[in-house]
BALOBA-1460 file (C-alpha; in Angstrom, 3 decimals):
// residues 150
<rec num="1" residu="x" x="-54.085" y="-12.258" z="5.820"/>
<rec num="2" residu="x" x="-55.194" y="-10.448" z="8.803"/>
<rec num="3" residu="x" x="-56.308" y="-6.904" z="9.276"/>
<rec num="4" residu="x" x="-57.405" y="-4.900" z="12.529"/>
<rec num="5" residu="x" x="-60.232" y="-2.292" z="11.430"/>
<rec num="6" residu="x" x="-60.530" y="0.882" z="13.084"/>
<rec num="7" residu="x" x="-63.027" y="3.334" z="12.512"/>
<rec num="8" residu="x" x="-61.490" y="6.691" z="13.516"/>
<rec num="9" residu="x" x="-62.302" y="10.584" z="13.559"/>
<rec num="10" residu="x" x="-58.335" y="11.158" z="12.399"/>
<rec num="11" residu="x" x="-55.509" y="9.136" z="11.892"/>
<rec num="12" residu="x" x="-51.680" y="9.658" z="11.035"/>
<rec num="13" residu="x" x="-48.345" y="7.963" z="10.940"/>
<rec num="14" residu="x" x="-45.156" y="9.424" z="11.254"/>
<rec num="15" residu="x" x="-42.326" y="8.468" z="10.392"/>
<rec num="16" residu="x" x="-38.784" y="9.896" z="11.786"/>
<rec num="17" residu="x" x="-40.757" y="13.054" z="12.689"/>
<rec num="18" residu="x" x="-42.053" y="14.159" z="10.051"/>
<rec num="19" residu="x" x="-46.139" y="12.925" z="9.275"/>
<rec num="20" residu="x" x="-46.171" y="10.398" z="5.877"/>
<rec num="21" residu="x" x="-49.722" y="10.337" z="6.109"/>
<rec num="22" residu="x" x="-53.070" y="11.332" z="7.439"/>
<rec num="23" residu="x" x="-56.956" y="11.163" z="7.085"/>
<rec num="24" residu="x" x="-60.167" y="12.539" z="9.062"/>
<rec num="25" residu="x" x="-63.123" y="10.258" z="9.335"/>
<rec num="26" residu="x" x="-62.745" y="6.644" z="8.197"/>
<rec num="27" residu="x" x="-60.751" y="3.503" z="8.567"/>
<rec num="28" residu="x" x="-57.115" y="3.027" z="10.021"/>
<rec num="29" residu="x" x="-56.289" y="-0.562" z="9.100"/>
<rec num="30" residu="x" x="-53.401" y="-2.808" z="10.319"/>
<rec num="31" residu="x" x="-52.538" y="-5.264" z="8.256"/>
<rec num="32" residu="x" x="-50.349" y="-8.766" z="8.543"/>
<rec num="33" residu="x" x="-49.275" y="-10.662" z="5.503"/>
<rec num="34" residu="x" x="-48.228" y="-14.438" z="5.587"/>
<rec num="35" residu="x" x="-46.648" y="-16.148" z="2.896"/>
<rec num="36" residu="x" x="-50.132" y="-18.467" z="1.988"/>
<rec num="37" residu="x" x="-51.781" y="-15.090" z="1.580"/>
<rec num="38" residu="x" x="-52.711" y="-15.144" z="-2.295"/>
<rec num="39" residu="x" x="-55.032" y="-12.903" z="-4.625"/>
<rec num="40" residu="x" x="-58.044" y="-13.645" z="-3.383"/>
<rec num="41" residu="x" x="-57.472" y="-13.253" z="0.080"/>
<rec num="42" residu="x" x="-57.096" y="-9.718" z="-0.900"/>
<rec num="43" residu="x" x="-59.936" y="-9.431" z="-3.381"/>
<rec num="44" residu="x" x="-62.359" y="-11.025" z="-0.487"/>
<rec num="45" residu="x" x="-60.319" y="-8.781" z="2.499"/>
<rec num="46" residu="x" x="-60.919" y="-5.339" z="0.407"/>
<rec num="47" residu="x" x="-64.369" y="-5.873" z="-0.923"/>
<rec num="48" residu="x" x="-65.476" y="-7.051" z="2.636"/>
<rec num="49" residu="x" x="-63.881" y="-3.935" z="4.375"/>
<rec num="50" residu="x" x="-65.019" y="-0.962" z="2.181"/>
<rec num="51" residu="x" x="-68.871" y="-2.745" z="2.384"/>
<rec num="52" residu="x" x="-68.326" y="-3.023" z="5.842"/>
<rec num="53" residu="x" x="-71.569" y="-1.220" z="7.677"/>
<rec num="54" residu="x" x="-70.005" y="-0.155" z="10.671"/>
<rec num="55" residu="x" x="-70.321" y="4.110" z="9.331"/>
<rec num="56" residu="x" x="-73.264" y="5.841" z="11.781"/>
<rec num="57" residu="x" x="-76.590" y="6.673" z="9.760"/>
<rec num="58" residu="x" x="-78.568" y="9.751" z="10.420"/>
<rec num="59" residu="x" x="-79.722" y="7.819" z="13.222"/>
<rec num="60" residu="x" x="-76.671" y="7.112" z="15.217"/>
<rec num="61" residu="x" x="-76.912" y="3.423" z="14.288"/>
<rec num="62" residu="x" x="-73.867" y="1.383" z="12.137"/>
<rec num="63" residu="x" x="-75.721" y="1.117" z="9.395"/>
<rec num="64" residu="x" x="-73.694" y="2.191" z="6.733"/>
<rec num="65" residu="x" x="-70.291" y="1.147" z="4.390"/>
<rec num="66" residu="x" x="-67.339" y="4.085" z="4.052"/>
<rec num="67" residu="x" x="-68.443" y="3.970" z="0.475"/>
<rec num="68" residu="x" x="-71.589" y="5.823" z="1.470"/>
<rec num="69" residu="x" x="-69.877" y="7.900" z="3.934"/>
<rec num="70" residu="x" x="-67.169" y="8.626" z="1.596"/>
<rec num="71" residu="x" x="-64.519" y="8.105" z="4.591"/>
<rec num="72" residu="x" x="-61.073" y="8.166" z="3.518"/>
<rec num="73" residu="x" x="-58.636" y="4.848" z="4.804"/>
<rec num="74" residu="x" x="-55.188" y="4.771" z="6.130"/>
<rec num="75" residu="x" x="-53.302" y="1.149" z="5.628"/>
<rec num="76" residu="x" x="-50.129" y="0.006" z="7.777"/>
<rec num="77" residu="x" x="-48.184" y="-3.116" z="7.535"/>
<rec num="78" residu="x" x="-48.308" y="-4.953" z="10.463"/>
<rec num="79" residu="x" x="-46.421" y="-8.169" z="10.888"/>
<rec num="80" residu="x" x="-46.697" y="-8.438" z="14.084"/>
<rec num="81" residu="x" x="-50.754" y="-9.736" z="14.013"/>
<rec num="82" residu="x" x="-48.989" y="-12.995" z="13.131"/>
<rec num="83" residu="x" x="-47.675" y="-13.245" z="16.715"/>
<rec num="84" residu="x" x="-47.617" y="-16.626" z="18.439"/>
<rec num="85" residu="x" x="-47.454" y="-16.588" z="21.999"/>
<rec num="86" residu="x" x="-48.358" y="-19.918" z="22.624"/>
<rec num="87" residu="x" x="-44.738" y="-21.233" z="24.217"/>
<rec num="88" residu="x" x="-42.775" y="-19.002" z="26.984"/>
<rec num="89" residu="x" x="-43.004" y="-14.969" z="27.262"/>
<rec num="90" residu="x" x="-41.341" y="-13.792" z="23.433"/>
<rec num="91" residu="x" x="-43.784" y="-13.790" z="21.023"/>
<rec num="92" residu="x" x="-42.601" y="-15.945" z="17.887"/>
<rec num="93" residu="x" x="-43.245" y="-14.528" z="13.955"/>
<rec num="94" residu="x" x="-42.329" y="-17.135" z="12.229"/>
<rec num="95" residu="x" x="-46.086" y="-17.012" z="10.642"/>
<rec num="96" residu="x" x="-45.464" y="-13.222" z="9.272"/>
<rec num="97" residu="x" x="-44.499" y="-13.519" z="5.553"/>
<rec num="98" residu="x" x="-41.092" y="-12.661" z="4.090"/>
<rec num="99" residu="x" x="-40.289" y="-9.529" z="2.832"/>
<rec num="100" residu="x" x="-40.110" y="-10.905" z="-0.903"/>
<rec num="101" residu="x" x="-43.665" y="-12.283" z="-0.695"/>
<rec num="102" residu="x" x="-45.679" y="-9.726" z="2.061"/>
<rec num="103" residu="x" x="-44.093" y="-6.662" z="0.025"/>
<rec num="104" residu="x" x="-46.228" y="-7.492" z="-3.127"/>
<rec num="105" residu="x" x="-49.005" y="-8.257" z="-1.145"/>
<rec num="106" residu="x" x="-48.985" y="-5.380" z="1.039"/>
<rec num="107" residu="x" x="-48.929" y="-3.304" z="-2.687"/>
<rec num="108" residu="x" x="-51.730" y="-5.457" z="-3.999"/>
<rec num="109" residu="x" x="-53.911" y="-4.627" z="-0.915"/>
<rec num="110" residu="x" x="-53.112" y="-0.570" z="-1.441"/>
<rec num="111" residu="x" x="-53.792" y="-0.992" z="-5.101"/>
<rec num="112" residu="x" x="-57.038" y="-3.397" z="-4.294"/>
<rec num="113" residu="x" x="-58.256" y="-1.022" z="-1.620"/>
<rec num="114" residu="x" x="-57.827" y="2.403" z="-3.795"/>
<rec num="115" residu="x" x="-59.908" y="0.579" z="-6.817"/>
<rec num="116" residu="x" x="-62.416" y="-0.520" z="-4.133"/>
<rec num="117" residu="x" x="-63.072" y="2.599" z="-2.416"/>
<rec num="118" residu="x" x="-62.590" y="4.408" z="-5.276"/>
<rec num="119" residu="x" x="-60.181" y="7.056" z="-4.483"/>
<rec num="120" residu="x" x="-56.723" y="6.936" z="-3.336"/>
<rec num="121" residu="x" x="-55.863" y="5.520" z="0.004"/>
<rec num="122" residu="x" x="-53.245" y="6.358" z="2.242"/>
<rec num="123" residu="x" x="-50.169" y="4.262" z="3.813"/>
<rec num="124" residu="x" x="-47.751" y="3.855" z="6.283"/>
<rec num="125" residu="x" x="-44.025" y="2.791" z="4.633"/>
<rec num="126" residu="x" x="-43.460" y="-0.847" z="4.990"/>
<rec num="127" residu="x" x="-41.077" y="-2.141" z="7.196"/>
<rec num="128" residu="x" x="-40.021" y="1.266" z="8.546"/>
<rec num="129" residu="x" x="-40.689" y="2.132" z="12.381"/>
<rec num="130" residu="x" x="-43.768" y="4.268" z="12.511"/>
<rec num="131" residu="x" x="-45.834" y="6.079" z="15.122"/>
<rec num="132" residu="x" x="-49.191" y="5.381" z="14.377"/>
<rec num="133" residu="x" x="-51.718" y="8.343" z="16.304"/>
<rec num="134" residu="x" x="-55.370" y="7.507" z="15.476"/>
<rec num="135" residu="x" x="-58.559" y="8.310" z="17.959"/>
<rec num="136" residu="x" x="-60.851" y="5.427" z="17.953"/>
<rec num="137" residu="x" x="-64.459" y="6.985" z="16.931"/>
<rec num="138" residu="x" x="-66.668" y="4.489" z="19.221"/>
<rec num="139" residu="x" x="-64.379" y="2.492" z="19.757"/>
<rec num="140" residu="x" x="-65.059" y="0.588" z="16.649"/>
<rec num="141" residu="x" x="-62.503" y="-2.064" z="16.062"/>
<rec num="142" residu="x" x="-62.889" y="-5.140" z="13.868"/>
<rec num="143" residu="x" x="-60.632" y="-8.087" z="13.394"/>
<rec num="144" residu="x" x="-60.797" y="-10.143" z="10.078"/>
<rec num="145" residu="x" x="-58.761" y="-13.157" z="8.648"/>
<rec num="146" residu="x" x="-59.131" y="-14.168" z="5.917"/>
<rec num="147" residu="x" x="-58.248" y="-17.996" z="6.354"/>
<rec num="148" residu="x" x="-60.988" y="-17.776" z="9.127"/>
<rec num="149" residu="x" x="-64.225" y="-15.805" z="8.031"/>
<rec num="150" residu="x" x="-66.421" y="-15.822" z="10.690"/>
């Protein structure tokens, strides 16, 4: 499982013009499901993102989680973090999970994230084409994997 962090001062998606979801200050998070991707992957990926200390203190410094901030998160599917461009110009998927597997996931992660944080989160639709808008507060952007935690 992979996820791209964002912290952000807003975020929204949209989808066929009219906006499915939005949040002020917090995290918009892209995430990419493969078919290995299992329970714990998500148990480790959700508990590791909402303790995340990357949320200013009164001192300007990233010293605290969104759980202390009480920033709000925004979740998108994202198959296309499993890109491999390692051979010619068109990047390959065939590491992105199937639809049957990643959709279950993808729910887990919403459901995993909303006990986590402790309030609802919100979400893009899986597998429809979104416009994501989202303004980078810092920029702050974190990549995770879950099969590689550095």
């Amino acid at each position: 499982m992979r996820a791209v962090i964002q912290r952000v001062s807003q975020a929204s998606v949209t989808i066929g013009g009219e906006v499915k979801a939005e949040i002020g200050h917090g995290y918009m998070i892209l995430l990419g499901c493969e078919n290995a991707d299992t329970t714990e992957d998500i148990e480790w990926l959700s508990k590791k993102i909402v303790n995340l200390r990357i949320m200013n203190d009164e001192q300007g410094v990233m010293n605290r989680s969104i759980l202390d901030t009480g920033g709000d998160i925004l979740l998108v599917s994202q198959f296309t973090l499993w890109a491999s461009y390692k051979k010619g110009n068109r990047p390959s998927y065939l590491r992105a999970g199937s639809h049957d597997i990643t959709i279950p996931l993808y729910q887990q992660m919403c459901q995993q994230l909303t006990t986590d944080l402790g309030k609802p989160i919100q979400t893009g639709e899986f597998g429809a084409d979104m416009q994501v808008a989202l303004v980078n507060d810092g920029p702050v952007t974190i990549c995770m994997d879950t099969k590689n935690k550095e």
